[in-house]
C-alpha positions as protocol buffer text, in pm:
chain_id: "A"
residue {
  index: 1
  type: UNK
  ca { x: -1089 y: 967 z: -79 }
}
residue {
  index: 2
  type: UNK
  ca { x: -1399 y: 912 z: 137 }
}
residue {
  index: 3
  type: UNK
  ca { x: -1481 y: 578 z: -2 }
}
residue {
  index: 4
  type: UNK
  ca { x: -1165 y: 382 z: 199 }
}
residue {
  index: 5
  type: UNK
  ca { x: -1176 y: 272 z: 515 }
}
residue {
  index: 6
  type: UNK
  ca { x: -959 y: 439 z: 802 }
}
residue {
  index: 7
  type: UNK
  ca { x: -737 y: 154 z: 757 }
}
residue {
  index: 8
  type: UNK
  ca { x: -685 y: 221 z: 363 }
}
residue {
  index: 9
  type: UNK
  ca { x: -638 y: 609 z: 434 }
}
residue {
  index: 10
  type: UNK
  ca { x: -393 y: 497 z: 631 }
}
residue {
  index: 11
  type: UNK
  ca { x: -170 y: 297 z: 414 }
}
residue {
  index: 12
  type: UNK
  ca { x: -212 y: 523 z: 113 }
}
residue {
  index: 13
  type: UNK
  ca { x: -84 y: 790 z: 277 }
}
residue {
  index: 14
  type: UNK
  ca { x: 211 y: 583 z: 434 }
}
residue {
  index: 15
  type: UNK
  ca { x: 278 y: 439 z: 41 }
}
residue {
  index: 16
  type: UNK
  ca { x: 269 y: 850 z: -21 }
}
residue {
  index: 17
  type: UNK
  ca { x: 536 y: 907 z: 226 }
}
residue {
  index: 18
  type: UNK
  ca { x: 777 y: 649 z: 137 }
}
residue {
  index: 19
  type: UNK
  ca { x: 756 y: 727 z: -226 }
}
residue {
  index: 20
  type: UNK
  ca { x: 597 y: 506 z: -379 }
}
residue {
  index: 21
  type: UNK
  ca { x: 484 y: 703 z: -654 }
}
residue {
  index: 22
  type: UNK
  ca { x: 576 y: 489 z: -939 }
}
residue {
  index: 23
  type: UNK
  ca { x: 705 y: 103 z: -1068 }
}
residue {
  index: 24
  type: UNK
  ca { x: 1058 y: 171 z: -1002 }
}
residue {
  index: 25
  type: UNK
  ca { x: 988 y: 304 z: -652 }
}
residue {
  index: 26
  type: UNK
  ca { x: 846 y: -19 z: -494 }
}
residue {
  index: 27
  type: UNK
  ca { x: 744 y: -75 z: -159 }
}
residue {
  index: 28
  type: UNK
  ca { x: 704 y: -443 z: 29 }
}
residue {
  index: 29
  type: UNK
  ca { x: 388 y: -451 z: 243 }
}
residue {
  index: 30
  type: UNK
  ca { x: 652 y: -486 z: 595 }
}
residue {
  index: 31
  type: UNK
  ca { x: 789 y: -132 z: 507 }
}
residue {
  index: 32
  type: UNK
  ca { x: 394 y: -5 z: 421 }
}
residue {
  index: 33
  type: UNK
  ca { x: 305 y: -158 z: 834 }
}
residue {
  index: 34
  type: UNK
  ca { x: 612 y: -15 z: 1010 }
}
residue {
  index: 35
  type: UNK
  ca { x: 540 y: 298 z: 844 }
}
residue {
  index: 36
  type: UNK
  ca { x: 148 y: 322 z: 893 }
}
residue {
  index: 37
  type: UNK
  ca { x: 199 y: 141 z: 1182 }
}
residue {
  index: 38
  type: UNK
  ca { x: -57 y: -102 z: 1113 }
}
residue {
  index: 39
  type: UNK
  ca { x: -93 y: -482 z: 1231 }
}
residue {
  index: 40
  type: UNK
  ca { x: 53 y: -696 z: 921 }
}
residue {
  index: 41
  type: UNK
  ca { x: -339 y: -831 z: 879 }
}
residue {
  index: 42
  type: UNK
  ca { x: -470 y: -503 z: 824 }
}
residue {
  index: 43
  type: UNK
  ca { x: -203 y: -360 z: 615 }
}
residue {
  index: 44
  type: UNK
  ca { x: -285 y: -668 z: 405 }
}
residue {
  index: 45
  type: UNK
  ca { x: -605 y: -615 z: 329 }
}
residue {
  index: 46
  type: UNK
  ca { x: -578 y: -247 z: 350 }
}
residue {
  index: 47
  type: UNK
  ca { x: -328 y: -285 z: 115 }
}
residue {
  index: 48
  type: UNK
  ca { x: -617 y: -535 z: -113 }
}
residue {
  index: 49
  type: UNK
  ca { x: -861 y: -257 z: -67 }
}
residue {
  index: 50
  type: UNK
  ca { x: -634 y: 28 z: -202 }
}
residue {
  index: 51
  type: UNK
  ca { x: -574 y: -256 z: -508 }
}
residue {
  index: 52
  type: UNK
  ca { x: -933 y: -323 z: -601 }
}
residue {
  index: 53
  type: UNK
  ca { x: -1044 y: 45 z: -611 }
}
residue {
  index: 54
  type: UNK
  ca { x: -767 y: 134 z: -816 }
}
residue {
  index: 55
  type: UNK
  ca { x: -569 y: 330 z: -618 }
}
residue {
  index: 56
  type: UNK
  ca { x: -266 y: 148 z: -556 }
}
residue {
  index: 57
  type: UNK
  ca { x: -76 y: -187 z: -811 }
}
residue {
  index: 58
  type: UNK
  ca { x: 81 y: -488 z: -705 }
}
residue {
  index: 59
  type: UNK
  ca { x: 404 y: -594 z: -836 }
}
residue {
  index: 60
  type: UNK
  ca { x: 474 y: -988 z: -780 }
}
residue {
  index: 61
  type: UNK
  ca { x: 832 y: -1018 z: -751 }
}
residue {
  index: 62
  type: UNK
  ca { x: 1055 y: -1304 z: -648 }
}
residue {
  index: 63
  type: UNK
  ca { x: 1040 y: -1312 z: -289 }
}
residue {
  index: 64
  type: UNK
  ca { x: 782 y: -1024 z: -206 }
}
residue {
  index: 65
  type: UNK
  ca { x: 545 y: -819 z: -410 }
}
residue {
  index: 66
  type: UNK
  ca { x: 587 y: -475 z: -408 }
}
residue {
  index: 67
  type: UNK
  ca { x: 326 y: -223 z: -374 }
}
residue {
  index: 68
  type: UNK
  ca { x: 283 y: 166 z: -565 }
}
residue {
  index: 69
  type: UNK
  ca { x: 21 y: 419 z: -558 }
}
residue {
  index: 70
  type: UNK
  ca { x: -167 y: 476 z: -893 }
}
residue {
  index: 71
  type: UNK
  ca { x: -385 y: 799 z: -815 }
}
């Protein structure tokens, strides 16, 4: 995956290790910058990046959307 930045390596793999391999295994873009440990504003648009280049799918829910890896 040389075409993220260090910022999207780093919340891919963090969506890796929580699991978030599929829709029913969400993950909310708080647990994604404890867990890559990440200011919020980077996990954001890390978290855009990972979205745009297909990598990653954003689930709008009620409150928060919830994030899952694709690739």
């Amino acid at each position: 995956m040389a075409e993220l930045t260090p910022a999207g390596q780093r919340a891919y793999d963090a969506l890796k290790k929580l699991g978030a391999t599929n829709p029913d295994a969400l993950r909310t873009a708080d647990d994604i910058t404890r867990t890559a440990r990440l200011p919020k504003g980077m996990t954001n648009n890390a978290l855009m990046e990972l979205v745009a280049k297909g990598y990653a799918r954003r689930v709008a829910r009620q409150k928060t959307a919830g994030y899952y890896i694709m690739k």
